[in-house]
N, C-alpha and C positions, 0 to 999 in steps of 0.2 A: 504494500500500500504506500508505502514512503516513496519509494520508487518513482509511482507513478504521480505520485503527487509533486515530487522533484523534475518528474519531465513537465507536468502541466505547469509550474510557474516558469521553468525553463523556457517553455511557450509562450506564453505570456508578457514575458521578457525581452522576447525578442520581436514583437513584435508586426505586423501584416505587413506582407510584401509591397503592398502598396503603400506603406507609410517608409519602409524602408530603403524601396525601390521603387519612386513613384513615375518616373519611366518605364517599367516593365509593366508588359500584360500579361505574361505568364512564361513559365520554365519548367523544362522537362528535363528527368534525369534517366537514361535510361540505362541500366547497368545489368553485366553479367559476370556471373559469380563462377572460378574456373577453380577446380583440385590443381595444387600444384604441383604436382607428381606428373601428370599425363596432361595437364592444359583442357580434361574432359569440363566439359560445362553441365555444374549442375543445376544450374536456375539463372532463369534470365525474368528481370524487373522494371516496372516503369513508374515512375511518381513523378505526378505532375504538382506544381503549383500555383494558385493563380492569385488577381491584387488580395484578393480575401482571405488568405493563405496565412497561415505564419510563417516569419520568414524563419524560422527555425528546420534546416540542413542538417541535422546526424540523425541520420538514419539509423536502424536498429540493424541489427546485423541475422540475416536470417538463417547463420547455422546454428541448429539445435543446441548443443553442448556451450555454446559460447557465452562469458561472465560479464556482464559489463561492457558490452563492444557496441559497437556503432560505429556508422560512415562519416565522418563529418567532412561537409562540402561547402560548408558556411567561407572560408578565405578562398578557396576556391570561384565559387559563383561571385563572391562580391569584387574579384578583381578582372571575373569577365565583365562583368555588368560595370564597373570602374573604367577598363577599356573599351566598351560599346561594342564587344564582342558579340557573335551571335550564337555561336556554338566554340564547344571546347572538350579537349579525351584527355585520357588517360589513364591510369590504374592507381587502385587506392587499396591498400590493406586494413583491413577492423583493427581497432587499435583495444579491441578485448584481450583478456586475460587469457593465457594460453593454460591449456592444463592436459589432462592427461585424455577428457573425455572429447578436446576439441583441441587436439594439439596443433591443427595445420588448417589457416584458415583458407588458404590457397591467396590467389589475387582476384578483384573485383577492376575488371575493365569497364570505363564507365563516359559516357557522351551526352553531354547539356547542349541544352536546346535552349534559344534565349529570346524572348517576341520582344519586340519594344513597342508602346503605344505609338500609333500614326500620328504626327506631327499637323495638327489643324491650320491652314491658312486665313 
């Protein structure tokens, strides 16, 4: 229960995308999660956000066994959205707790999508 109540003020906190980003109309993330022994992919994911949105970027991490983990994309996106970038890749690892049940998280390849509001004359 603490948990969750520390992600929703965590929310909270950071506020709607629109207030934080109030050039953006929406951003997508869409990433794939690969073992890293064989590069096999075991899931692939999409999360979108839009002005209504919290701007709150750390994702949860969705291997089972894993403590504490999460994506965070928050300095990531803010320095697309910083450079007027539209899209942007790369690979992220969970920054969870390794143990014995979830020793290897592999790598998360991962590609933002980034709308800008249309500029009215």
């Amino acid at each position: 229960m603490a948990k969750m109540d520390l992600k929703k003020e965590s929310m909270l906190v950071s506020g709607l995308v629109s207030e934080r980003y109030p050039g953006v109309s929406g951003i997508v993330i869409h990433m794939t999660y690969c073992k890293k022994a064989a590069d096999q992919i075991l899931l692939a994911r999409t999360v979108n956000f839009f002005p209504s949105s919290y701007a709150f970027f750390n994702l949860g991490c969705m291997i089972k066994d894993c403590l504490q983990g999460g994506l965070d994309f928050t300095s990531i996106i803010a320095n697309l959205v910083k450079k007027h970038k539209k899209s942007g890749s790369g690979k992220i690892v969970c920054n969870g707790e390794k143990d014995a049940l979830a020793p290897d998280h592999g790598t998360i390849s991962y590609e933002i999508s980034i709308e800008y509001n249309k500029k009215s004359n």
